[in-house]
C-alpha positions in Angstrom: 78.9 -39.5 3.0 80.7 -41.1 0.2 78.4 -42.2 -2.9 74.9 -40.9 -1.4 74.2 -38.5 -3.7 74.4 -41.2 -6.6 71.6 -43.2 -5.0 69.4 -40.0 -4.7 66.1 -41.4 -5.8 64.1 -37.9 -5.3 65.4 -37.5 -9.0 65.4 -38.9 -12.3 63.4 -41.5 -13.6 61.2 -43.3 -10.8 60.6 -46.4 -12.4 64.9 -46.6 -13.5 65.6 -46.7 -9.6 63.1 -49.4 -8.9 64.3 -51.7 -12.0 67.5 -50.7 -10.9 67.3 -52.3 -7.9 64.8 -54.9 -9.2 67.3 -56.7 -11.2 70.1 -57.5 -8.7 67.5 -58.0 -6.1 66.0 -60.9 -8.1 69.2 -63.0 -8.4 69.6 -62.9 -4.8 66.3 -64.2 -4.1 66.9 -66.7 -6.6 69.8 -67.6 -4.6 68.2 -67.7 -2.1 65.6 -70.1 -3.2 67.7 -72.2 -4.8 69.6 -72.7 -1.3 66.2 -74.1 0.1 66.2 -76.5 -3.1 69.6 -77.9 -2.0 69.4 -78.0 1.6 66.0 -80.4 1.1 67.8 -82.4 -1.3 70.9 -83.1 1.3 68.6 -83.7 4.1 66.5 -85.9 2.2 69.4 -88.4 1.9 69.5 -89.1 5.7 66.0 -90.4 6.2 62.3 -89.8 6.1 62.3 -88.6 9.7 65.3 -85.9 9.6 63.9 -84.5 6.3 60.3 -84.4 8.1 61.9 -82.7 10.7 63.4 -80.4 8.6 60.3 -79.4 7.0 57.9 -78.9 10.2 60.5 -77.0 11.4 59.3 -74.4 8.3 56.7 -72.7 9.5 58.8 -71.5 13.5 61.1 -70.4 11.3 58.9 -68.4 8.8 57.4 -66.8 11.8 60.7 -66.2 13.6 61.6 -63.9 10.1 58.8 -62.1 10.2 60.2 -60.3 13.2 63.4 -59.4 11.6 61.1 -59.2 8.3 59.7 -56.3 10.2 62.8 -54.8 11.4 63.7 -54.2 8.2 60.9 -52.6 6.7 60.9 -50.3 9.8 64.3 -49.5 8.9 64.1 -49.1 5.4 60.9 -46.7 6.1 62.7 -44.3 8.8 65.9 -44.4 7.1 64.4 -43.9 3.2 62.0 -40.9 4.8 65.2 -39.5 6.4 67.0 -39.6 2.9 64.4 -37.6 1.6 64.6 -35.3 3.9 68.7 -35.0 3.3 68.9 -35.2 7.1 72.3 -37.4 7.1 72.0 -37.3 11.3 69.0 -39.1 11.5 69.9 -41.8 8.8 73.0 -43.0 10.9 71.4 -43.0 13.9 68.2 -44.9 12.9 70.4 -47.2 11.2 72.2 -48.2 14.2 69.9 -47.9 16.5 67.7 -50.7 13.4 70.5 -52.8 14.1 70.9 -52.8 17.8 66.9 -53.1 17.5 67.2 -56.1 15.6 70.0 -58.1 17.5 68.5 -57.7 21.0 65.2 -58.8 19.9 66.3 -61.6 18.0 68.7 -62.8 20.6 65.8 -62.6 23.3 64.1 -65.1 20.8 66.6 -67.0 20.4 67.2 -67.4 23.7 63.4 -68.8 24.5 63.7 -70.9 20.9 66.7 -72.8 22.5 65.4 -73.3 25.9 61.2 -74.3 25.0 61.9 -75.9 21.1 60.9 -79.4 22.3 57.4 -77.9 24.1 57.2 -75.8 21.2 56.8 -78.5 18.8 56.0 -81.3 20.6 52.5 -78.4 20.4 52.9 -78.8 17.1 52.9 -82.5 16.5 56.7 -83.6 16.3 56.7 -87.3 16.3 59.0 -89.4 18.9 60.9 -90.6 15.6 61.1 -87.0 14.6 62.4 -85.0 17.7 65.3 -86.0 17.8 66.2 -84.2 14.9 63.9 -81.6 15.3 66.1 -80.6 18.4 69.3 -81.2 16.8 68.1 -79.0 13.6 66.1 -76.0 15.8 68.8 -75.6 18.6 71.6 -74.7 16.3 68.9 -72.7 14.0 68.2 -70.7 17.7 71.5 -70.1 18.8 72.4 -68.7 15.3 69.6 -67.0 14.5 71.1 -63.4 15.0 73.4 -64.1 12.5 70.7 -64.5 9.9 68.7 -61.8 10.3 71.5 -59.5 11.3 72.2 -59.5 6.9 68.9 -59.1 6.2 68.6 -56.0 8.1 71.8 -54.5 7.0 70.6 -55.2 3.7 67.2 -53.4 4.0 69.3 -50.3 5.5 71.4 -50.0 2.2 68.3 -50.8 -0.1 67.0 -47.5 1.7 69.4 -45.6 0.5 69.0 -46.6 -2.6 71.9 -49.5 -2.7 70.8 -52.4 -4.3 74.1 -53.9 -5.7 75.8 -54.9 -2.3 72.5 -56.4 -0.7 72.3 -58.7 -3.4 75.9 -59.7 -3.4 75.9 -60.5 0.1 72.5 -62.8 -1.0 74.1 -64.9 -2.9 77.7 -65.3 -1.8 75.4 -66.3 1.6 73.8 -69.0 -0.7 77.0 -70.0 -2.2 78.8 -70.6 0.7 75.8 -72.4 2.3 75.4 -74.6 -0.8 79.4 -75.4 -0.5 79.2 -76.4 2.7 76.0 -78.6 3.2 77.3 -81.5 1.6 80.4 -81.2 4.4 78.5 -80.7 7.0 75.8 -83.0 7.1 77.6 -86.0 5.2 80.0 -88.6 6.1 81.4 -88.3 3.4 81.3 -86.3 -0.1 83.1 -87.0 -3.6 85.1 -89.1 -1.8 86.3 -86.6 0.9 85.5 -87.1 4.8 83.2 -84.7 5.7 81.9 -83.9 9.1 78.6 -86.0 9.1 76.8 -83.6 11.4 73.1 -84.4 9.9 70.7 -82.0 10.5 72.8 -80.0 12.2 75.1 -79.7 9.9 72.4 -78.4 7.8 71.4 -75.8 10.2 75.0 -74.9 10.8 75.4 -74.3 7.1 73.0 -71.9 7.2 74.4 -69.8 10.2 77.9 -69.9 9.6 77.3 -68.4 5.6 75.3 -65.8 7.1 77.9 -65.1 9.8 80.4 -64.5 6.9 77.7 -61.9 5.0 77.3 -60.3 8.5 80.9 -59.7 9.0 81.3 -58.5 5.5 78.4 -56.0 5.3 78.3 -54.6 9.1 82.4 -53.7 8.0 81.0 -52.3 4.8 78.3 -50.1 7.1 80.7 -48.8 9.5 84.3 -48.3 7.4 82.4 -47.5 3.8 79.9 -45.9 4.3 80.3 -44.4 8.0 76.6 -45.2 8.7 77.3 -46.4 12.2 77.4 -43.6 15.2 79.0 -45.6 17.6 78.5 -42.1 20.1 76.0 -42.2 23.0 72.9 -39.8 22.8 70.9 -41.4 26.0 67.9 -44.0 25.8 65.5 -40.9 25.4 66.5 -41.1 22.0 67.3 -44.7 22.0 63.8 -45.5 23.0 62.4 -42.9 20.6 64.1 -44.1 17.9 63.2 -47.7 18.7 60.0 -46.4 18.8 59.7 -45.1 15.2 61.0 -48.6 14.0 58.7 -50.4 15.5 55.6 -48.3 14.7 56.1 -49.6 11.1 58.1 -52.4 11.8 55.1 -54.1 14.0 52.5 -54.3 11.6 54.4 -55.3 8.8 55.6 -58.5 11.1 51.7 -58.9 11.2 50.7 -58.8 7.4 53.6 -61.1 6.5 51.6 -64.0 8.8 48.4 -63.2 7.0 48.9 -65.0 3.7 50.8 -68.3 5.2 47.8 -68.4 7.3 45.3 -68.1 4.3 47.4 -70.9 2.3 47.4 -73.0 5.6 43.7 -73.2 5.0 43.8 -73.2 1.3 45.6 -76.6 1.3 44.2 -77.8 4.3 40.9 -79.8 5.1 38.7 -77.3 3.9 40.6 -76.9 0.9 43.1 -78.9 -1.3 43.3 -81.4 1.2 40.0 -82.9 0.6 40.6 -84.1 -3.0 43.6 -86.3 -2.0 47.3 -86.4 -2.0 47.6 -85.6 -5.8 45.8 -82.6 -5.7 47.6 -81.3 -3.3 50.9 -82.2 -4.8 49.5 -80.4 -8.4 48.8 -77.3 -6.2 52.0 -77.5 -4.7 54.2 -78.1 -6.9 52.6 -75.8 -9.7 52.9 -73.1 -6.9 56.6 -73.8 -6.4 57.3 -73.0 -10.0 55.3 -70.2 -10.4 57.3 -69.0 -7.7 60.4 -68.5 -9.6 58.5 -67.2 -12.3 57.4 -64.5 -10.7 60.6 -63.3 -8.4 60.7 -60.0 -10.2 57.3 -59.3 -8.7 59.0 -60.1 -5.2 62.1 -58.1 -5.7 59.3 -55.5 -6.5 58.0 -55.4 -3.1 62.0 -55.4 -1.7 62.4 -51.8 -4.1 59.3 -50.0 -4.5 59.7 -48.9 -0.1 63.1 -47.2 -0.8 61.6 -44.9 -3.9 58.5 -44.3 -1.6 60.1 -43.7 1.0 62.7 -41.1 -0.1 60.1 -38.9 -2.3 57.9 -39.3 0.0 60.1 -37.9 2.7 61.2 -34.9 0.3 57.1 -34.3 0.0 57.3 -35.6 -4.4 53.6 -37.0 -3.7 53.7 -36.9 -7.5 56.9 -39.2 -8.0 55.1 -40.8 -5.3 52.2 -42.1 -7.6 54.3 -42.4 -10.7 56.0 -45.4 -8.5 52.8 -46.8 -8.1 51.3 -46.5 -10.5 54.2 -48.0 -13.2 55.0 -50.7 -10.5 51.1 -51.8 -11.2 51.7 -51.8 -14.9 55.3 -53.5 -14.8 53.2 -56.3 -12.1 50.5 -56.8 -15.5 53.1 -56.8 -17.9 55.5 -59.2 -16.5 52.3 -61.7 -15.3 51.4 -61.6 -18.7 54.4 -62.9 -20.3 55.4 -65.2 -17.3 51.5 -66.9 -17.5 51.9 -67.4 -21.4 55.2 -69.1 -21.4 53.9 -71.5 -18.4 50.8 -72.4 -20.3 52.8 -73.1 -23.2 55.1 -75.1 -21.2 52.9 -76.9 -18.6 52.0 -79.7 -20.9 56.1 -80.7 -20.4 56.4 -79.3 -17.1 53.6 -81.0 -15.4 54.7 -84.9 -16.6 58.4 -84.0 -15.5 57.6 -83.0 -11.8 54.0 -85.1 -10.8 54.0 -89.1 -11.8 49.4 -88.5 -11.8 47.5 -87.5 -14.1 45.1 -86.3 -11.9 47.9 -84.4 -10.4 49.1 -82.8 -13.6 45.9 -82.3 -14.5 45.3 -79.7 -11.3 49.2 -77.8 -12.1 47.7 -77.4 -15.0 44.7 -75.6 -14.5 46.6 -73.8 -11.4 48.7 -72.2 -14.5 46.0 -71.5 -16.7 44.0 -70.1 -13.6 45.8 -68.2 -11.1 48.9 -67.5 -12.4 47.2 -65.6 -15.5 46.1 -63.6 -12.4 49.3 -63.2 -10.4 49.6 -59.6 -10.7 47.3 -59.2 -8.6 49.0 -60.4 -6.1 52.1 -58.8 -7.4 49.9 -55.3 -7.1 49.2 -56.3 -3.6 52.6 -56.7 -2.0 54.3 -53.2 -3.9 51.6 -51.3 -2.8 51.9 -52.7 0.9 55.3 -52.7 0.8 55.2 -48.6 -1.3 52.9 -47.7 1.7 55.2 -49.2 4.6 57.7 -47.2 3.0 56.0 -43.8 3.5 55.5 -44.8 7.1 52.0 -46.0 6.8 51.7 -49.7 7.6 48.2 -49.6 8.3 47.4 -49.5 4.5 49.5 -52.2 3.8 47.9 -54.2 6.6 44.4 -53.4 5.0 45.8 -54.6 1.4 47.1 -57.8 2.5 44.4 -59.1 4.9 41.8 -58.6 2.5 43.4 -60.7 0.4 44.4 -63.2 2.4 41.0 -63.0 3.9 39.0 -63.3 0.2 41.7 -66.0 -0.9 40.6 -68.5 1.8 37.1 -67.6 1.9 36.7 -68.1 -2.0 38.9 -71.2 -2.4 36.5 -72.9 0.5 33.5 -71.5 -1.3 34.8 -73.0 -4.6 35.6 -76.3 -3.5 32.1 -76.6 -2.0 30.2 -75.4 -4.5 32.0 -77.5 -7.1 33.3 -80.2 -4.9 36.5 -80.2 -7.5 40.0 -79.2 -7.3 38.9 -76.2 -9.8 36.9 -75.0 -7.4 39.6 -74.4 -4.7 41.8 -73.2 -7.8 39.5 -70.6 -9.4 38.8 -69.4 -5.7 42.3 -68.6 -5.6 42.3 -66.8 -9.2 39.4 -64.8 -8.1 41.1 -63.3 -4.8 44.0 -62.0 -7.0 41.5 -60.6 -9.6 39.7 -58.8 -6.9 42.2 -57.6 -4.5 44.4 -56.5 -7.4 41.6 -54.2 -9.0 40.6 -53.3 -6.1 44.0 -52.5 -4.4 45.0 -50.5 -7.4 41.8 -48.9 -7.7 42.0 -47.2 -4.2 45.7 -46.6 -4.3 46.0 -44.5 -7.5 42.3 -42.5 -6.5 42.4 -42.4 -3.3 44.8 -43.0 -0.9 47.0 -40.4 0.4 50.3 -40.0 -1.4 51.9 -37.8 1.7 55.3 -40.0 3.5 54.1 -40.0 7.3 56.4 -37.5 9.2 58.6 -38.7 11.9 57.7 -37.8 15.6 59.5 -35.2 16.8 61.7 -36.4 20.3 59.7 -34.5 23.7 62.7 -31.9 24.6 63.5 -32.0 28.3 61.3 -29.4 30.3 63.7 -26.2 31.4 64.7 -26.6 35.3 62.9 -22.3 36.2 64.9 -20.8 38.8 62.3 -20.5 41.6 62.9 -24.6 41.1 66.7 -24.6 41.7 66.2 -22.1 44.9 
């Protein structure tokens, strides 16, 4: 297949095919980001309610990806190991058989979302003023919904093979377009233009009709580029086996991406945060919300370190297996190390411009010199979950982030009632990344198996003996 053996990552430097893809991955999630920035802002100028709506609407959603979330880490796990292997048969057919995964899932979800979302979140605590909108918003996010994650699988596919350019193209011409056309669709009016004036679901329509356009573009790309769709029929046994495979990996990494939204539920909740008032909550947040941006290289990490796993793994390079490990761990303490110093410098601007309290800046501020002098931790967690999902073993990476998740809200409690302060909750949450980081490292680089999982071999037919045909 055209331009495979350019995106072999069994050779050459590991650590150059992860930065590699690193870099481009990064603006894309910026992009990305930034499109979450925008939509708020749009959406905030209808009303209290429809922006409310918009944001309780957050967490269905952020479990709705975690399925396709998981998709594509099965994907990129079967598909990477079968690149290893240089077994070109196996790569298309997992690939379409990812996809066709993905859409019929997804559309069975959508499908419920659409016919239960006022149930659904009247459970969660929609107001009468806010239902309204949250229909509006969540029926056109449901009926779309295979549009979006129909990219982001695509995507994960050509990050297996070690194509990271396209993926993050495709990021942010979605984010482009959907940024171009929020103002249309959910104004009356814009620079003195009519414009559609759907409200929130204009917003929602945005967001499904840019990834339509990515969809279109890469799924041509996929078939007519790089020929990695077998449109031929091989018979459910290997449908189902294939299927199978995915979801073996696919599964559990659905699971560990709830663990730490959970863990941050409780963080800021009651038990935490919440209990020192509305300012210390905003400090948390918003110094969280920058230090998200900060650290996107550590995110695009855990996108690109599967792929290099993955592939060496699958060609049986346990020792380029390591290396990626074990230099993802360094560039995680490098990069949190620079990121932590420039905040600190910066947070005594940065806090005034974004939180009107003092007590407010007063908790972003010891968030920065706290927990994000500890990020890489948490940036050690996710590649090694995300290195170990890519040599087929999801169980480890299930074991890395529930720990965390687990010691973050156990330790931010502790702290806040132990020193019944803000610092408490915050040092809590600088301790989990401490720990889990050495500890995460520790066992991956001494102890855990470096060895890609092999694929299970499809259960040939039994021969028909001829006493059996008489």
């Amino acid at each position: 297949m055209a331009g495979r053996a350019s995106r072999d990552m069994t050779t050459g430097p590991v650590f150059g095919h992860i930065a590699r893809m690193v870099v481009p991955m990064s603006f894309g999630i910026v992009a990305m980001m930034l499109t979450g920035v925008i939509d708020t802002y749009w959406v905030g100028t209808l009303g209290t309610s429809q922006q409310a709506a918009v944001q309780l609407s957050f967490p269905v959603t952020m479990l709705v990806m975690s399925i396709s979330i998981g998709l594509g880490a099965g994907a990129v796990s079967v598909v990477s190991r079968a690149a290893g292997e240089k077994d070109d048969s196996v790569i298309r057919r997992t690939a379409t058989d990812a996809l066709t995964l993905s859409i019929l899932a997804v559309g069975f979800v959508s499908l419920l979302g659409v016919i239960f979302v006022e149930p659904l979140f009247r459970l969660i605590g929609a107001s009468d003023t806010m239902m309204p909108h949250v229909i509006d918003y969540m029926t056109v996010w449901f009926a779309g919904i295979v549009l979006i994650v129909g990219p982001m699988v695509a995507s994960n596919i050509l990050r297996a093979l070690g194509n990271a350019i396209l993926p993050s193209i495709m990021m942010i011409a979605a984010a482009v377009v959907n940024m171009v056309l929020d103002p249309f669709f959910i104004l009356d009016e814009f620079l003195g233009l009519p414009a559609l004036g759907w409200g929130v679901s204009g917003a929602a329509l945005a967001t499904v009709a840019a990834n339509g356009v990515t969809f279109i573009m890469i799924s041509a790309y996929l078939v007519f580029r790089e020929k990695l769709i077998d449109f031929s029929w091989h018979g459910f046994d290997e449908l189902f086996h294939n299927w199978g495979e995915i979801a073996r990996v696919g599964l559990p990494s659905a699971a560990s991406n709830t663990f730490n939204p959970f863990a941050l539920t409780i963080v800021m909740g009651a038990l935490g945060m919440a209990q020192f008032g509305d300012a210390a909550v905003g400090g948390v947040g918003v110094a969280a919300r920058l230090e998200a941006f900060a650290i996107v290289p550590l995110f695009a990490l855990s996108a690109c370190i599967g792929p290099v796993t993955g592939q060496n793994g699958g060609a049986g390079l346990t020792s380029r297996v390591r290396e990626a490990f074990a230099k993802s761990f360094l560039f995680c303490l490098l990069w949190s190390a620079a990121i932590a110093a420039i905040i600190l410098i910066a947070s005594r601007w940065l806090a005034p411009a974004f939180l009107p309290s003092e007590m407010g800046q007063e908790v972003a501020r010891t968030y920065w010199s706290l927990v994000t002098l500890t990020i890489a931790g948490y940036g050690v967690t996710m590649a090694a979950s995300a290195g170990f999902t890519g040599l087929g073993r999801p169980s480890f990476g299930v074991m890395i982030t529930s720990s965390r998740a687990v010691m973050m809200a156990v330790f931010a409690v502790t702290g806040g009632m132990v020193t019944q302060a803000p610092i408490g909750v915050i040092a809590g949450i600088a301790l989990a990344n401490i720990l889990s980081g050495l500890g995460t490292a520790g066992y991956v680089l001494l102890r855990a198996p470096m060895e890609a999982r092999k694929r299970r071999q499809r259960k040939s037919p039994e021969p028909v003996s001829a006493a059996s045909e008489s």
